[in-house]
N, C-alpha and C positions, 0 to 999 in steps of 0.2 A: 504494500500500500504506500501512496507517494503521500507525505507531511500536507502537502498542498489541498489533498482529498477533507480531509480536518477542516472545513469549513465555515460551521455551524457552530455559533457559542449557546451552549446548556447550562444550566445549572443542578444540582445534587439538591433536594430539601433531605430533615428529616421530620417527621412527622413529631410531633409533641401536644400535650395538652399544658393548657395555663391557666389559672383561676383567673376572671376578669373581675371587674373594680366589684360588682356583686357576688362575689366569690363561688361562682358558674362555672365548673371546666368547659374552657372551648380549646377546639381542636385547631392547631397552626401549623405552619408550614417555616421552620426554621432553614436559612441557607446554609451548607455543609463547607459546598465547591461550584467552583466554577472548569468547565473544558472544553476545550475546539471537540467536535465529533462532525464525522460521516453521518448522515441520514441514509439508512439502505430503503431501496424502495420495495414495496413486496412482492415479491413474485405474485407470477401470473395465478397459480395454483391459490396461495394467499388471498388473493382478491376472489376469485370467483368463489371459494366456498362461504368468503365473509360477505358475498352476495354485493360488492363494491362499497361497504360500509363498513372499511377495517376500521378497527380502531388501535391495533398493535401497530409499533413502531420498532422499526430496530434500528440500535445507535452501534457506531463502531469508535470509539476510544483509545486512545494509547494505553496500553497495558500499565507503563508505571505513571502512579498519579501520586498525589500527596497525603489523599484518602482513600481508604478501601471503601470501594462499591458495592453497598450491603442490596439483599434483597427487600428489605424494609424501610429503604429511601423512595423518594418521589424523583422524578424529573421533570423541570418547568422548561419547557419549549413551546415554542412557536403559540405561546397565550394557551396550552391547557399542560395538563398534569397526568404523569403518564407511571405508573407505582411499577416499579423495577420485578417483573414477573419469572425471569431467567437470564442466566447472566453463564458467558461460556467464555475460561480464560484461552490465552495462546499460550500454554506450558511448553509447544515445543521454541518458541520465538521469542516469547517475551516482548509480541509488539502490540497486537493489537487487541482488545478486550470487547466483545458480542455483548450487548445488552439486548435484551427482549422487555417492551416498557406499553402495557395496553392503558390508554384512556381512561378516566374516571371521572369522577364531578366530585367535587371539594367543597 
């Protein structure tokens, strides 16, 4: 993969609750990280079973980051929020890191 492909600036949340000033747990969205990624687009097969209403996203990342990429972080792209569903390292390379991140409503 060429550095150049990294295009895309993402962000990492993690999920948290806060008492607000009525001491109410609300649910927030803490920033973790920030990183250039790939946007893969989805296969043919992808789309037709999700009937053209995918809502899976897959991010392609550099392998080495600053934080590790849990399966229980968010990612805020392109205005919605996408919860990190499967995530596939490069053990043989150590380049590039496979996220699988579907759509949600927050």
């Amino acid at each position: 993969m060429e550095i150049g492909e990294l295009d895309t600036r993402i962000v990492f949340n993690r999920k948290v609750q806060e008492k607000d000033k009525n001491g109410e747990l609300k649910k927030k969205l803490v920033p973790v990280f920030l990183c250039w990624a790939e946007i893969r687009k989805a296969t043919a097969k992808e789309f037709k079973e999700s009937e053209g209403r995918s809502t899976k996203i897959t991010f392609a990342i550099r392998e080495q980051q600053k934080n590790k990429v849990e399966t229980n972080m968010v990612i805020a792209f392109n205005g919605g929020n996408f919860e990190v569903i499967e995530t596939l390292p490069d053990y043989k390379n150590k380049e590039i890191f496979l996220i699988k991140g579907e759509l949600f409503e927050w």
